[in-house]
VMD Tcl script that builds the backbone (N, CA, C; Angstrom):
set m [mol new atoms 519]
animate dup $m
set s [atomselect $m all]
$s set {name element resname resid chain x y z} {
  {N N UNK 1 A -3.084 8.338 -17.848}
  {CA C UNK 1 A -2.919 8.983 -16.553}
  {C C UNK 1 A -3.904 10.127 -16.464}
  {N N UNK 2 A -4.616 10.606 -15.717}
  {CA C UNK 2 A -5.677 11.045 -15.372}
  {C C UNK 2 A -4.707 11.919 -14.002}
  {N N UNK 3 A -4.748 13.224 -14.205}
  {CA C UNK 3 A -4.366 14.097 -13.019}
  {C C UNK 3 A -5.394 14.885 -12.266}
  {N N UNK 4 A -5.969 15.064 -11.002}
  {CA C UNK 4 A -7.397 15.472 -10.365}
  {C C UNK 4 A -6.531 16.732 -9.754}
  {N N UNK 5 A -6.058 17.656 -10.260}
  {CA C UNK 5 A -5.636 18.859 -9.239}
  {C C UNK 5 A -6.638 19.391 -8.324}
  {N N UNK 6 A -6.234 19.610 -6.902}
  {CA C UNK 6 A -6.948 20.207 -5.602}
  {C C UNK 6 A -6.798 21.377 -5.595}
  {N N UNK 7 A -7.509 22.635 -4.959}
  {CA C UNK 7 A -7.028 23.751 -5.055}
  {C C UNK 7 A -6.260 24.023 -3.538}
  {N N UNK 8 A -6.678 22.826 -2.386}
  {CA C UNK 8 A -6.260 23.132 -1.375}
  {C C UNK 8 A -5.537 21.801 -0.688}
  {N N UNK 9 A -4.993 21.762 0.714}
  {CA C UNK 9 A -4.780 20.552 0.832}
  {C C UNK 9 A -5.889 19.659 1.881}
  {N N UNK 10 A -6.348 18.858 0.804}
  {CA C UNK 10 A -7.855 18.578 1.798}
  {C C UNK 10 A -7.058 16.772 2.487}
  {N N UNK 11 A -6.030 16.624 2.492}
  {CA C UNK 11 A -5.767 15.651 3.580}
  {C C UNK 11 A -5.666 14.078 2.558}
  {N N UNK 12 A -5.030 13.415 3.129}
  {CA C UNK 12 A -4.319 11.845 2.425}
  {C C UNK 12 A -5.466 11.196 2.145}
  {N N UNK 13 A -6.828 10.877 2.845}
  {CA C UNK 13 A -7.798 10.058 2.759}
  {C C UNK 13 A -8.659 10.734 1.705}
  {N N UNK 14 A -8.743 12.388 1.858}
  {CA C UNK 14 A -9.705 12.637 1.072}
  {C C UNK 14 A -9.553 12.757 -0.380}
  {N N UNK 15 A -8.030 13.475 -0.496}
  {CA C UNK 15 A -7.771 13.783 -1.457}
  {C C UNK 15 A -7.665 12.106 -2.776}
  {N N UNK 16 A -6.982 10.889 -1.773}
  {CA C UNK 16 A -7.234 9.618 -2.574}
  {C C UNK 16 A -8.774 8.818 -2.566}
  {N N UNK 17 A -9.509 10.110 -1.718}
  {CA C UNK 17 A -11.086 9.452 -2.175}
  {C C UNK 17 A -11.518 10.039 -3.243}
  {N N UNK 18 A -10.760 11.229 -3.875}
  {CA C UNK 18 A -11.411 11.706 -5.431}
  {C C UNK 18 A -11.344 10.701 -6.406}
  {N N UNK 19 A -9.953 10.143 -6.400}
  {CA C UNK 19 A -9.338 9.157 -6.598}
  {C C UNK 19 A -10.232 7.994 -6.790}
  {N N UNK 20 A -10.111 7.492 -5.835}
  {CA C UNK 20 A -11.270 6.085 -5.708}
  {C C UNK 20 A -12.531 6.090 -6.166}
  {N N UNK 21 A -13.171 7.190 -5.980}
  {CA C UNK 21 A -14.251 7.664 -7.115}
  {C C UNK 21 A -14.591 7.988 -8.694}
  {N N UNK 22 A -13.373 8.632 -8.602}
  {CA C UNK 22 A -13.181 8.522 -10.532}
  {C C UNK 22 A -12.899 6.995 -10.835}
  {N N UNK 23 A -12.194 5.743 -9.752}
  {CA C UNK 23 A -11.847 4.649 -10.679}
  {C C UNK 23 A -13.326 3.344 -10.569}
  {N N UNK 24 A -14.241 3.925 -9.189}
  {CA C UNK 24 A -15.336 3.520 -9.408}
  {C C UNK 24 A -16.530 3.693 -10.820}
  {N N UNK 25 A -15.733 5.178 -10.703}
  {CA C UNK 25 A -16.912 5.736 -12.164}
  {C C UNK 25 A -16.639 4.990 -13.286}
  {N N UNK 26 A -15.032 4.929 -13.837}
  {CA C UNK 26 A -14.478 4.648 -14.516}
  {C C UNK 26 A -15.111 2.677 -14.843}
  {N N UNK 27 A -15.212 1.844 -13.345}
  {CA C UNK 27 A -15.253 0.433 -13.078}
  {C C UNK 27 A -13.911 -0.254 -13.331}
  {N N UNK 28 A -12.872 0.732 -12.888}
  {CA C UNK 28 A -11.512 -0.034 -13.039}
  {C C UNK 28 A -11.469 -1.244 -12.219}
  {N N UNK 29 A -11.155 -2.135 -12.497}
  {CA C UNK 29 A -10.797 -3.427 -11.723}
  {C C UNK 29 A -10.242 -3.885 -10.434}
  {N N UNK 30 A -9.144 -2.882 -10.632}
  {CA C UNK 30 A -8.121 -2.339 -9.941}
  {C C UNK 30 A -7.756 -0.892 -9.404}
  {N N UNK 31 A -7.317 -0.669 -8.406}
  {CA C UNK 31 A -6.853 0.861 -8.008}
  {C C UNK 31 A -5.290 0.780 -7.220}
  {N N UNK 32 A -4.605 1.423 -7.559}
  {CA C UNK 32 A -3.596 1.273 -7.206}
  {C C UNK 32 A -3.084 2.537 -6.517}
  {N N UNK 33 A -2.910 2.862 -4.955}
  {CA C UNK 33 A -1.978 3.716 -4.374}
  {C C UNK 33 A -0.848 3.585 -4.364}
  {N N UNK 34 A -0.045 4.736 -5.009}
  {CA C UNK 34 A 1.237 4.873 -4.823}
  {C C UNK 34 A 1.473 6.458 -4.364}
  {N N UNK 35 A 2.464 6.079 -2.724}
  {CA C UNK 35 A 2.791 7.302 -2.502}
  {C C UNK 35 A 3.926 8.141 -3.126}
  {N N UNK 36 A 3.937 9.687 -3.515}
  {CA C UNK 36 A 4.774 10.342 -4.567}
  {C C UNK 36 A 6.180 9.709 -4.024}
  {N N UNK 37 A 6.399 9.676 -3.304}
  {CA C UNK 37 A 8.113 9.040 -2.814}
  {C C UNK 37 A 8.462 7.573 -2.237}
  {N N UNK 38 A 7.338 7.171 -3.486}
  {CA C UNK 38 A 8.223 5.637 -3.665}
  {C C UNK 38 A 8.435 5.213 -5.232}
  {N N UNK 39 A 8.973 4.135 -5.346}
  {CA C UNK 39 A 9.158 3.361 -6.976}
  {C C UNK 39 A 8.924 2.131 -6.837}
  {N N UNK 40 A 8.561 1.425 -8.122}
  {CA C UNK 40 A 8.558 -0.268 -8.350}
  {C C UNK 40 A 8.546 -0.539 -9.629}
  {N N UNK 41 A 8.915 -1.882 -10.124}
  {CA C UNK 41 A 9.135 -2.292 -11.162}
  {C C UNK 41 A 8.182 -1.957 -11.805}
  {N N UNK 42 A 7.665 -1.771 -13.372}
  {CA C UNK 42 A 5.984 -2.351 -13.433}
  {C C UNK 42 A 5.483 -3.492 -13.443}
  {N N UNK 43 A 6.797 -4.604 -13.413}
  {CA C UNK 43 A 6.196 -5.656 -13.351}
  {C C UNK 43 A 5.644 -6.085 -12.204}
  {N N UNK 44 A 6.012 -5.195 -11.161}
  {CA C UNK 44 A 5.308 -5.591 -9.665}
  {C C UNK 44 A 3.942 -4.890 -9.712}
  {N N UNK 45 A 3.470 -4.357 -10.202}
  {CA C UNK 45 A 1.798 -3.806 -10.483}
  {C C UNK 45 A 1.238 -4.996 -11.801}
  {N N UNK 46 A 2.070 -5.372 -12.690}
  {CA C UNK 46 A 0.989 -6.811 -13.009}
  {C C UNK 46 A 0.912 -8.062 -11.908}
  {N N UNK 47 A 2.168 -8.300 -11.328}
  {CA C UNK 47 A 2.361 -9.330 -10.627}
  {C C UNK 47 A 1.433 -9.442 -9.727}
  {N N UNK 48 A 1.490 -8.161 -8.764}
  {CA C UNK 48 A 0.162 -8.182 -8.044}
  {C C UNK 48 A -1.585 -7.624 -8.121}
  {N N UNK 49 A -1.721 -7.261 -9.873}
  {CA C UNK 49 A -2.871 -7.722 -10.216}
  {C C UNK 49 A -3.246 -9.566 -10.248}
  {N N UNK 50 A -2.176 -10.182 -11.087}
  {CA C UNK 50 A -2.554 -11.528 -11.302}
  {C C UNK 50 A -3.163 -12.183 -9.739}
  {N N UNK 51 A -1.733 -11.641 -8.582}
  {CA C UNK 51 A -2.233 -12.802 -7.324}
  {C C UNK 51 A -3.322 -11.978 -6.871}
  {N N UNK 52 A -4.219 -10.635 -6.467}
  {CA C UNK 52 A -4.951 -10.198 -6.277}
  {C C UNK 52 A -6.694 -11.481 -7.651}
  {N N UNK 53 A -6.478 -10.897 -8.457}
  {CA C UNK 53 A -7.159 -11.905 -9.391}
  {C C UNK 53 A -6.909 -13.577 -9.111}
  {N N UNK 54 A -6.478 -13.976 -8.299}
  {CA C UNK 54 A -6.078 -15.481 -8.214}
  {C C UNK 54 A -6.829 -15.721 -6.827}
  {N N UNK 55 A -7.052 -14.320 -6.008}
  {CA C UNK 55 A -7.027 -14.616 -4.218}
  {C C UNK 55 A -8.175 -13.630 -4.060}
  {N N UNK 56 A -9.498 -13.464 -4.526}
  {CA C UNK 56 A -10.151 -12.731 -4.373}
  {C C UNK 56 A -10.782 -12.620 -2.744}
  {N N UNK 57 A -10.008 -13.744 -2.122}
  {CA C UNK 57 A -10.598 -13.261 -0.467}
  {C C UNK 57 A -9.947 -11.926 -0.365}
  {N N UNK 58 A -8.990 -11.599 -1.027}
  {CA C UNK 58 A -8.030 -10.435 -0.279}
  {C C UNK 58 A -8.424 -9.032 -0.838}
  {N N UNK 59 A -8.546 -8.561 -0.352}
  {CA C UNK 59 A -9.231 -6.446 -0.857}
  {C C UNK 59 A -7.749 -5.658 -1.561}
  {N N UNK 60 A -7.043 -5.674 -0.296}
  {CA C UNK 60 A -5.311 -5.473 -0.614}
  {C C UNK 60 A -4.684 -6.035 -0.497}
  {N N UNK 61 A -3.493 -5.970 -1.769}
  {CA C UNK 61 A -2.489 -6.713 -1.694}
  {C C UNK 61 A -0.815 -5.654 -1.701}
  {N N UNK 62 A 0.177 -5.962 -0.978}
  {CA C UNK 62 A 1.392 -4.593 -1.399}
  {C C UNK 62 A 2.166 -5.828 -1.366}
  {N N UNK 63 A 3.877 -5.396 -2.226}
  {CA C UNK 63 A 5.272 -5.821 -2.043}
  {C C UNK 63 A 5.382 -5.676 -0.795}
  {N N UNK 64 A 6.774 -6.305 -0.295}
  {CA C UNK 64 A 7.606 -5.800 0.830}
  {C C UNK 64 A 8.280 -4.218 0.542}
  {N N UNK 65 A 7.969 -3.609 1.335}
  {CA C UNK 65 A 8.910 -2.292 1.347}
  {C C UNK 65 A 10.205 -1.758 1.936}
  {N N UNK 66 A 11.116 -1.410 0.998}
  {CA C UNK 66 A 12.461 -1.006 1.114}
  {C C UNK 66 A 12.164 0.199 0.871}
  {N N UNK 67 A 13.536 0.264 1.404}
  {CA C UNK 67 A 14.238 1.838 1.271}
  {C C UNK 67 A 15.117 1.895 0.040}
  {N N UNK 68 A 15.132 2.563 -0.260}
  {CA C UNK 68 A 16.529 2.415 -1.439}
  {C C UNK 68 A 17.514 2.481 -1.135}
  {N N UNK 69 A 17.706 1.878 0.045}
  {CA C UNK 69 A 19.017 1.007 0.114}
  {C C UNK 69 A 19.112 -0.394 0.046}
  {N N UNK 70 A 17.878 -0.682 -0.110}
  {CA C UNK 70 A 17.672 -2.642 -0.130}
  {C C UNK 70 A 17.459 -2.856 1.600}
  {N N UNK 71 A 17.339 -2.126 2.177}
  {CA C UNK 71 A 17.290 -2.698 3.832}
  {C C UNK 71 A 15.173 -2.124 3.756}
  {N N UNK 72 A 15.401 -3.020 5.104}
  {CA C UNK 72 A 13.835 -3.157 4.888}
  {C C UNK 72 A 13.027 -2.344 5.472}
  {N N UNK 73 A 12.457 -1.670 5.456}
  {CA C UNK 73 A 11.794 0.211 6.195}
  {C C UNK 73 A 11.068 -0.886 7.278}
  {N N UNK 74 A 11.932 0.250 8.420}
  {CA C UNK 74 A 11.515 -0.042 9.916}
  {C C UNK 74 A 10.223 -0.325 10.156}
  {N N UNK 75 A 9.535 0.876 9.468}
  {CA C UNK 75 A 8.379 0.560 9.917}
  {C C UNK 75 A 7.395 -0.311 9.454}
  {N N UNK 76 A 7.760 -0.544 8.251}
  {CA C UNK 76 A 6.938 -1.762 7.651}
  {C C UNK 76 A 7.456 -2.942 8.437}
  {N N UNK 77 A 8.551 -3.258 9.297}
  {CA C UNK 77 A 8.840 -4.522 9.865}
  {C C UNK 77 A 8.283 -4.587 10.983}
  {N N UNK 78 A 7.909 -3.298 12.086}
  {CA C UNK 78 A 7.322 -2.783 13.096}
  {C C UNK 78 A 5.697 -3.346 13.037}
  {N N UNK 79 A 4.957 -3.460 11.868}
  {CA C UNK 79 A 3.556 -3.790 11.325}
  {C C UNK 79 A 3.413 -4.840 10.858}
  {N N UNK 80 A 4.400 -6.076 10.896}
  {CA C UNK 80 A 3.859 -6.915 10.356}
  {C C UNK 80 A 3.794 -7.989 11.688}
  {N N UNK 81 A 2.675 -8.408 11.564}
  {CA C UNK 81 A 2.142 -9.302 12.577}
  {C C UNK 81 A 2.057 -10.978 12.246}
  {N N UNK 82 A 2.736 -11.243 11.003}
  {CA C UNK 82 A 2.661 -12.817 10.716}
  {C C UNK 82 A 3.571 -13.255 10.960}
  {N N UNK 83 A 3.907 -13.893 12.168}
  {CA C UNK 83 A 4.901 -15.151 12.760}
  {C C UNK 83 A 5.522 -15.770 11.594}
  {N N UNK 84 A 4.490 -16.425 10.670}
  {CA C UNK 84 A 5.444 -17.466 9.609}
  {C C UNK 84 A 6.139 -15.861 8.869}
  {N N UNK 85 A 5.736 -14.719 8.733}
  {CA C UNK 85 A 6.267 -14.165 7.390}
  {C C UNK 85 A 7.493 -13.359 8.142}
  {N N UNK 86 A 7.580 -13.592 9.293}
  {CA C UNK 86 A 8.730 -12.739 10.398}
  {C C UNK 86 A 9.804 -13.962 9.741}
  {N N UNK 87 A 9.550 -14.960 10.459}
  {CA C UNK 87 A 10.778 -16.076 10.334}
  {C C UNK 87 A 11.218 -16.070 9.292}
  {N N UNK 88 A 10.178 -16.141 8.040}
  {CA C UNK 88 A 10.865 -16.660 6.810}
  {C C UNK 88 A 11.791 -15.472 6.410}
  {N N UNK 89 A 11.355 -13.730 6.445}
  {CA C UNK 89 A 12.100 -12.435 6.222}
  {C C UNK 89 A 13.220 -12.937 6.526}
  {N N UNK 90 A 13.263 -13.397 8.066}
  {CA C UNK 90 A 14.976 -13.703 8.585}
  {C C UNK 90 A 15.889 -14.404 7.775}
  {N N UNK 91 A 15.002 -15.465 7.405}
  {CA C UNK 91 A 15.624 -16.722 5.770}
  {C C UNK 91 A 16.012 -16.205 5.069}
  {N N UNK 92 A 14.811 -15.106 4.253}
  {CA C UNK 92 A 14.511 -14.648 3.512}
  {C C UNK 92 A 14.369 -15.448 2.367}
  {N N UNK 93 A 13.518 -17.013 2.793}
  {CA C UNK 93 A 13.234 -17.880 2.150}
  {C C UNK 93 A 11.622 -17.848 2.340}
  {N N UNK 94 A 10.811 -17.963 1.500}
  {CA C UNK 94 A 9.398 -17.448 2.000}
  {C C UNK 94 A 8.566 -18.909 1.506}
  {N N UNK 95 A 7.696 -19.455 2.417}
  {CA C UNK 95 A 6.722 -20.333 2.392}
  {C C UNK 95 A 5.492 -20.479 1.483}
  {N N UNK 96 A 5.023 -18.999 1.432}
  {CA C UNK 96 A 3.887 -18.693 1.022}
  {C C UNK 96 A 4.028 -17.768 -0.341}
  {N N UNK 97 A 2.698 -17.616 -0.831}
  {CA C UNK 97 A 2.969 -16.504 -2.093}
  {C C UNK 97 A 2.286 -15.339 -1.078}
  {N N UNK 98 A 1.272 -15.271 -0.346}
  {CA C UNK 98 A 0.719 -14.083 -0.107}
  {C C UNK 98 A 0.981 -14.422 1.431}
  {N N UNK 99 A 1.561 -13.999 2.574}
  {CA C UNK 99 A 0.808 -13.421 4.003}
  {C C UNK 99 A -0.166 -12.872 3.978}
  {N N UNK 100 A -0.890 -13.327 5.127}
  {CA C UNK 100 A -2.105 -12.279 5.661}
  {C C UNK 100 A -1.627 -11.560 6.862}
  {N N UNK 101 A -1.989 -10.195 6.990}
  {CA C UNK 101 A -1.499 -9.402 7.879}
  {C C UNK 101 A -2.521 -8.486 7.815}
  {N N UNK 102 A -3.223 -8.214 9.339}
  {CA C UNK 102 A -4.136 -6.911 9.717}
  {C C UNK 102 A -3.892 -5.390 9.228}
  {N N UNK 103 A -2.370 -5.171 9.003}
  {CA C UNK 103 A -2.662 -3.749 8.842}
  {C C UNK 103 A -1.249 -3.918 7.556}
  {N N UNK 104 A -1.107 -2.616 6.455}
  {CA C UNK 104 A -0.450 -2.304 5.810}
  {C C UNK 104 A -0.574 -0.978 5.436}
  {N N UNK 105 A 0.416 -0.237 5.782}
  {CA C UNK 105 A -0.121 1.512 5.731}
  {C C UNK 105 A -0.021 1.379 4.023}
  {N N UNK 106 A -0.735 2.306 4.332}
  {CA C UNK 106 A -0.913 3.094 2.088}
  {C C UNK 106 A -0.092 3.391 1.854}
  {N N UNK 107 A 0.954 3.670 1.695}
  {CA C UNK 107 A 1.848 3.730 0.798}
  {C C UNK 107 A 1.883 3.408 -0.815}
  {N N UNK 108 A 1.654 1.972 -0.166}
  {CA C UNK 108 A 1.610 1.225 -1.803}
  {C C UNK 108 A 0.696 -0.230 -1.462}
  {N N UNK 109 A -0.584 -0.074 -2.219}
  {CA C UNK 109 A -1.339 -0.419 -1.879}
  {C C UNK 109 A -2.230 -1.021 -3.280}
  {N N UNK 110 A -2.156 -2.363 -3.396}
  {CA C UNK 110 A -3.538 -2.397 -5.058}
  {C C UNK 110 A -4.452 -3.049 -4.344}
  {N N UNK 111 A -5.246 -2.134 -4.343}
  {CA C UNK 111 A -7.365 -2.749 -4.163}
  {C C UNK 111 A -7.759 -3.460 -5.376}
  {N N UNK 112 A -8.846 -4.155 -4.696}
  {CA C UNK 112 A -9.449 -4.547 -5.993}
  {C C UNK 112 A -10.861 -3.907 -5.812}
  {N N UNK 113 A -11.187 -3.418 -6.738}
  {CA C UNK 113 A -12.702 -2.570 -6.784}
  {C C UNK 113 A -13.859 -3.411 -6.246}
  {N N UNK 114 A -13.985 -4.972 -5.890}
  {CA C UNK 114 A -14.423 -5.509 -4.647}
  {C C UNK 114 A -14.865 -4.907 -3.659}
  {N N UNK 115 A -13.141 -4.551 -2.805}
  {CA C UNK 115 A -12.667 -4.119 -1.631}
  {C C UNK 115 A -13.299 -2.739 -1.906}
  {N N UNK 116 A -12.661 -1.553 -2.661}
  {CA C UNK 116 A -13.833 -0.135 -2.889}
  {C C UNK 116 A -15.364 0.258 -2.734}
  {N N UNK 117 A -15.770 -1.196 -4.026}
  {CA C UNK 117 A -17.176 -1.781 -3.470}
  {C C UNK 117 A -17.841 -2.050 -2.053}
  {N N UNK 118 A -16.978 -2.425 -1.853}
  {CA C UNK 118 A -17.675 -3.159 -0.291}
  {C C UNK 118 A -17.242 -2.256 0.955}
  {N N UNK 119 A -16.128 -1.643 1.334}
  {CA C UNK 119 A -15.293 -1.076 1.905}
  {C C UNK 119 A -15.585 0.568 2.318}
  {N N UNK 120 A -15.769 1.087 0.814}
  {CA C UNK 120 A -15.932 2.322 0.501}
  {C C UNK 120 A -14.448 3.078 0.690}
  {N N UNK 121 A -14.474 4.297 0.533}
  {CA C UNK 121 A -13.273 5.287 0.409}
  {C C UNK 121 A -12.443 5.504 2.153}
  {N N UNK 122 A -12.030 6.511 2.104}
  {CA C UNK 122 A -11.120 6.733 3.549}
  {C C UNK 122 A -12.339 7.932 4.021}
  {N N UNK 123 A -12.193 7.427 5.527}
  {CA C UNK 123 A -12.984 8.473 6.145}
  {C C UNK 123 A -12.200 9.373 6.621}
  {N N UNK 124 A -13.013 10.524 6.462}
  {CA C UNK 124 A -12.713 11.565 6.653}
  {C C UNK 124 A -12.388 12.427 7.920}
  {N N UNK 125 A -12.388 12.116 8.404}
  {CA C UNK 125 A -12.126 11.882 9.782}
  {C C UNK 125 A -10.543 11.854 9.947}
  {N N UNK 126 A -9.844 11.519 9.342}
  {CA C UNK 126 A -8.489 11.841 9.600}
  {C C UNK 126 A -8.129 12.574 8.320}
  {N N UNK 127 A -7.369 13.630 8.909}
  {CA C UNK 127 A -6.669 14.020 8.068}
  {C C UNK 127 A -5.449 13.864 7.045}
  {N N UNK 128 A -4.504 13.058 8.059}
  {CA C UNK 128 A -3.283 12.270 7.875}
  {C C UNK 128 A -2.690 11.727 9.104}
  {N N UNK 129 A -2.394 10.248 8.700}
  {CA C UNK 129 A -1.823 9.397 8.897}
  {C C UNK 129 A -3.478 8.988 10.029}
  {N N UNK 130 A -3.342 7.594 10.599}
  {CA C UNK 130 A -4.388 6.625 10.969}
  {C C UNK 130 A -5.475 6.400 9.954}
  {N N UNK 131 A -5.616 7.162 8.742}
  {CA C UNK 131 A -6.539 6.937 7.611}
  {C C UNK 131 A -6.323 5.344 6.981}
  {N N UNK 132 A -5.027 5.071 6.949}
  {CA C UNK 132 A -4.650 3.422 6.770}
  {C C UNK 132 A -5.302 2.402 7.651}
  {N N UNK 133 A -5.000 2.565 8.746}
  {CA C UNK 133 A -5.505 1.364 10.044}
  {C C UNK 133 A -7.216 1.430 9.994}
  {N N UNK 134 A -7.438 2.837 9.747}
  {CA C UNK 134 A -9.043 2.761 10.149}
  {C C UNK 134 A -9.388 2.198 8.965}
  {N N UNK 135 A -9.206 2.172 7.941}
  {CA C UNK 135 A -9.221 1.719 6.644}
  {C C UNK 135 A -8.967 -0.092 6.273}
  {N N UNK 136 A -8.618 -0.635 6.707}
  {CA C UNK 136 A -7.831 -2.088 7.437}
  {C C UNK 136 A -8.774 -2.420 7.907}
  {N N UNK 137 A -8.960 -2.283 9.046}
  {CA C UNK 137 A -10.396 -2.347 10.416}
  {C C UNK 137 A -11.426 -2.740 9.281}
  {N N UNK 138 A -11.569 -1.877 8.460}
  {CA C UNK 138 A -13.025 -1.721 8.301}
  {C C UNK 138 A -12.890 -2.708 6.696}
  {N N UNK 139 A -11.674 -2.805 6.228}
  {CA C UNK 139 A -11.675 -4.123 5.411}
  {C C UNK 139 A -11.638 -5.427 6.171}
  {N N UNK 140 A -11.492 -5.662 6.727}
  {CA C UNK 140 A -11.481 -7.147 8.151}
  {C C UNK 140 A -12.392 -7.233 8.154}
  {N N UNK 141 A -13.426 -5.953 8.736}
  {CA C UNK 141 A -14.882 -6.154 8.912}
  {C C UNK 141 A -15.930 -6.393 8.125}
  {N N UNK 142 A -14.963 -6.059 6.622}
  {CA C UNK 142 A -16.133 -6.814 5.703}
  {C C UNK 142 A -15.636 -8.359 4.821}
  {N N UNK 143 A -14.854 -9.006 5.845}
  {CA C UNK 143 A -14.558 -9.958 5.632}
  {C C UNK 143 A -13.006 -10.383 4.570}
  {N N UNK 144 A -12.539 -9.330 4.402}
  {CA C UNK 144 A -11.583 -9.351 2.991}
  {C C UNK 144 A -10.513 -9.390 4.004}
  {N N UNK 145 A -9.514 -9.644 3.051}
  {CA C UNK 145 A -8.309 -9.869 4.129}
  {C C UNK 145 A -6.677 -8.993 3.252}
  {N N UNK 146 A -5.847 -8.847 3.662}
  {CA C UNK 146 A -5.211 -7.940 3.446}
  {C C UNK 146 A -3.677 -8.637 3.304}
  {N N UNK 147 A -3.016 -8.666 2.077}
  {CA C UNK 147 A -1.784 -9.157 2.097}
  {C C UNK 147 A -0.541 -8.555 1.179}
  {N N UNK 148 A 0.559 -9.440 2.332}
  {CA C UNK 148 A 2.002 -9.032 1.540}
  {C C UNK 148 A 2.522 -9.686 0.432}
  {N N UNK 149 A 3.032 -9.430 -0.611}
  {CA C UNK 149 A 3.287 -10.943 -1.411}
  {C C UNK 149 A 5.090 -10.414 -1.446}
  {N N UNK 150 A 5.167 -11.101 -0.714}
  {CA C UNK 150 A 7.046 -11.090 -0.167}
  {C C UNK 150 A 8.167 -11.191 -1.621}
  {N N UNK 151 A 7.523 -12.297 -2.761}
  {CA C UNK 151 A 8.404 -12.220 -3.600}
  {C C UNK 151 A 8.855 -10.598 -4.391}
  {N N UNK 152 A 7.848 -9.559 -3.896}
  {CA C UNK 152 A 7.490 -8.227 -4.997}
  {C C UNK 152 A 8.557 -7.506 -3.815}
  {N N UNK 153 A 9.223 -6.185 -4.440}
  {CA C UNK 153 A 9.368 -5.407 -3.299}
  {C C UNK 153 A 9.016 -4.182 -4.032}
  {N N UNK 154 A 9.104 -3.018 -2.982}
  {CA C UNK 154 A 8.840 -1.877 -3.345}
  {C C UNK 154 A 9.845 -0.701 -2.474}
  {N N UNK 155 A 9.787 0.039 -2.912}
  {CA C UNK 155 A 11.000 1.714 -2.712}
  {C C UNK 155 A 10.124 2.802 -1.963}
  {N N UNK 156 A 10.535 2.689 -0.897}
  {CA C UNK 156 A 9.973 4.226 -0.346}
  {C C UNK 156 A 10.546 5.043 0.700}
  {N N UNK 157 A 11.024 6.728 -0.097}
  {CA C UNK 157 A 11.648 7.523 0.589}
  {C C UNK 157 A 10.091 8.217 1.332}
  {N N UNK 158 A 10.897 7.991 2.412}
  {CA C UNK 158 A 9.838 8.562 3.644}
  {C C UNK 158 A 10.350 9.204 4.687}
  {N N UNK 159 A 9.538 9.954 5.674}
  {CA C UNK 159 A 9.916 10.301 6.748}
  {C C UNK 159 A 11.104 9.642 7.630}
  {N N UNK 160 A 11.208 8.534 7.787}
  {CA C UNK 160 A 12.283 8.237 8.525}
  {C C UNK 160 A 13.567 7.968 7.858}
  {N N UNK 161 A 13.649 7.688 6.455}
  {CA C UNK 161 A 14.918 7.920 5.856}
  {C C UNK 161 A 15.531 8.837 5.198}
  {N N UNK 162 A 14.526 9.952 4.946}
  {CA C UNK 162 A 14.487 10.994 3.898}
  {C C UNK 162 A 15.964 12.443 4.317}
  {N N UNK 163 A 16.132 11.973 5.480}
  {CA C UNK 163 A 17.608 12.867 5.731}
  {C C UNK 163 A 18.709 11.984 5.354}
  {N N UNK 164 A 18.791 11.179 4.686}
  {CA C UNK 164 A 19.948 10.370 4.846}
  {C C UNK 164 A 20.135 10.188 3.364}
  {N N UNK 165 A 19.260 10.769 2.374}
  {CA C UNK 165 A 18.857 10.216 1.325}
  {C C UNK 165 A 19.039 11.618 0.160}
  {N N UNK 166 A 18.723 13.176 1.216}
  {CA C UNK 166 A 18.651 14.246 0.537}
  {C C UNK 166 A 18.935 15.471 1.570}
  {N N UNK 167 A 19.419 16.351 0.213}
  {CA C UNK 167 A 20.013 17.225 0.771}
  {C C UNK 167 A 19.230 18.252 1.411}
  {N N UNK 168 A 19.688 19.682 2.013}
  {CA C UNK 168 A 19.058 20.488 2.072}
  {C C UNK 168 A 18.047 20.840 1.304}
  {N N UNK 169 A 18.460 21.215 -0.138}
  {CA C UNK 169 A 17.834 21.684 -1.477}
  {C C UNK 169 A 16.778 20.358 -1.932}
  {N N UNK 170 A 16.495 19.558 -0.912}
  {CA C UNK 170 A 16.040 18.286 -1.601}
  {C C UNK 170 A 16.061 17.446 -2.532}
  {N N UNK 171 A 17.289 17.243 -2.840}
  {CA C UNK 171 A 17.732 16.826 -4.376}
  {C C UNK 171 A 18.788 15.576 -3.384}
  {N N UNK 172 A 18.779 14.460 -4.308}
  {CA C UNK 172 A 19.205 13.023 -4.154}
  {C C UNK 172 A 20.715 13.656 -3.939}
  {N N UNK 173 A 21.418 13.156 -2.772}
  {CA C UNK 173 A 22.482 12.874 -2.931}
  {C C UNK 173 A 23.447 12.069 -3.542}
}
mol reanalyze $m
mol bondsrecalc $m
mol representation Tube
mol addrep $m
């Protein structure tokens, strides 16, 4: 683990472009965003190295995202744009190993240094939040494609559940 302390807060895109730069320097294979208030197995960070390594059309690949309650964060259901991967959620019998879907906010996110390669870092230009979509856009545009792999899930306390979840003092209820 490698920690890059900031002295200030220079914003979500920039601060994970130090990031993306040390794992270019480095030639990690892989880069993996995880935002501080989520969790996952580790076996869901090999799982989706292997199908990332199996599907090199794709730049990103994420789990489905929950809440830690097992229900499925609004807003990740709000963003997903694949007809077959809507229906099957409803099943919750899934067709495919990977969907393709235009956008997946960062949260939780594994690149493949491809996608870094080709893509480049987050522009700077936003400070927070739209740093994801513009980021998307501009993986589409270099041809890579962007997916869910439904069997994985993932945990994230966020803005829209985070009162329900903690207290005043911010500590887990």
């Amino acid at each position: 683990i490698k920690i890059i302390e900031s002295e200030i807060n220079i914003g979500f895109g920039q601060a994970n472009n130090i990031g993306l730069t040390y794992a270019l320097e480095k030639c990690f294979d892989y880069i993996m965003l995880l935002n501080q208030d989520t969790f996952i197995d580790n076996s869901t960070i090999m799982a989706l190295m292997k199908e990332l390594n199996n599907n090199e059309a794709y730049g990103i690949l994420t789990p489905l995202h929950f809440y830690s309650d097992f229900h499925l964060q609004k807003s990740f259901n709000k963003i997903i744009e694949n007809k077959s991967l809507i229906n099957d959620l409803k099943k919750f019998k899934f067709s495919e190993k990977i969907y393709e879907v235009p956008f997946i906010n960062a949260a939780i996110w594994l690149m493949s240094n491809k996608c870094l390669k080709t893509v480049g870092g987050f522009s700077p230009v936003f400070f927070h939040y739209g740093e994801d979509n513009n980021y998307c856009h501009r993986v589409i545009y270099h041809n890579l494609k962007i997916g869910i792999v439904p069997l994985l899930k993932a945990y994230h306390f966020n803005y829209e559940n985070q009162n329900k979840y903690y207290s005043k003092n911010n500590v887990l209820k």
